[in-house]
Each structure stands twice: as structure tokens, then as C-alpha cells.
N, C-alpha and C positions, 0 to 999 in steps of 0.2 A: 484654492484652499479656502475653507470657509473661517469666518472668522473665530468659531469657536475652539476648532482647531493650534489657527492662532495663539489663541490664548489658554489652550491647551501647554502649547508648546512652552509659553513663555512663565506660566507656573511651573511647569516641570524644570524648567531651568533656573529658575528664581532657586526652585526646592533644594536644588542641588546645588546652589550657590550655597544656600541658606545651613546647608547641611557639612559645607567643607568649612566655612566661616564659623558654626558652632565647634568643629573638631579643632581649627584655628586657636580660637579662645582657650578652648580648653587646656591644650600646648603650652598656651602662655601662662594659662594660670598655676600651671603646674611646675614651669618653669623659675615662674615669683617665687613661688612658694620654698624650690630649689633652692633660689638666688637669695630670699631670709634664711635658711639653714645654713646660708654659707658664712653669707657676714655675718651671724649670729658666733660661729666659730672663729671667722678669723677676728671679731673682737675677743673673746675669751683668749686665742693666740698672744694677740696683742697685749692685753695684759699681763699675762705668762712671761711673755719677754721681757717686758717692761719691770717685770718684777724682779726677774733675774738679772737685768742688769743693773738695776737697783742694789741686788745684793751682793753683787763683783765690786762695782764700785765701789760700798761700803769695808770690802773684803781689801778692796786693795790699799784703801786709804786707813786702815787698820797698819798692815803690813808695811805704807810706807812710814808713817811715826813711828813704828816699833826699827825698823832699820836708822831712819833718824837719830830715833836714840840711841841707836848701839853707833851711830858715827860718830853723834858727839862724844860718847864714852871713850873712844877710840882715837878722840882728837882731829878726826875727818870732818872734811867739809860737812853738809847736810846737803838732801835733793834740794833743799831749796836755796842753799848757797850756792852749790852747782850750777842752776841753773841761770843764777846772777851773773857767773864767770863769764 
């Protein structure tokens, strides 16, 4: 074999290294790109939540001073007597 051949060869395989390694890349990049759209969602998620259980909580600590007050009215302990017992 001569050497031009050689080195025939070894371009042609570089090229097609060269050419799987770009479709490579591209996979990835495509993938990043994916992988921002997602945690761009699951923070927006996260907040959602966060908000929400922000507003239970609020809802509930509402709900328990209004029961409070209807046990002291009531002459009952309160939850936070109770929990002293």
C-alpha cells in the first residue's frame, strides 16, 4: 500500500470520526437546552408550592385561633393548653 493511500484512509476515518463527534455535540446541545426548560419549570413548580403551602399554613393558623376562641368561650382548654397537658 502506498502511502497516499494511507493517508487516504486515515482522513476518511478522521472524517467520519469527525462527523459522529459533531452529531455528538449536537445531542448534547440539544439536550442542555432540554435540561434549562426543565429546571426553568420545576422552579416555577417550586414556587407554586411553596406558595401554596404558605397559604394552608396561613389558612390553618387562622382556623386554629378562631377554634381557640370558641374554647375559651366554651370554657375548654385551648390547642395550646392541650398541648401543655
Amino acid at each position: 500500500m502506498s502511502s497516499s493511500n494511507i493517508k487516504s484512509r486515515h482522513y476518511a476515518a478522521l472524517s467520519s470520526r469527525l462527523r459522529q463527534l459533531r452529531a455528538n455535540l449536537a445531542e448534547t446541545e440539544s439536550s442542555l437546552e432540554m435540561l434549562a426548560d426543565r429546571l426553568g419549570d420545576m422552579s416555577r413548580l417550586g414556587i407554586s408550592s411553596g406558595a401554596q403551602f404558605m397559604a394552608v399554613s396561613r389558612l390553618l393558623d387562622v382556623e386554629l385561633q378562631r377554634k381557640d376562641a370558641e374554647d375559651e368561650k366554651a370554657g375548654l382548654p385551648t390547642s395550646a393548653e392541650a398541648d401543655s397537658i
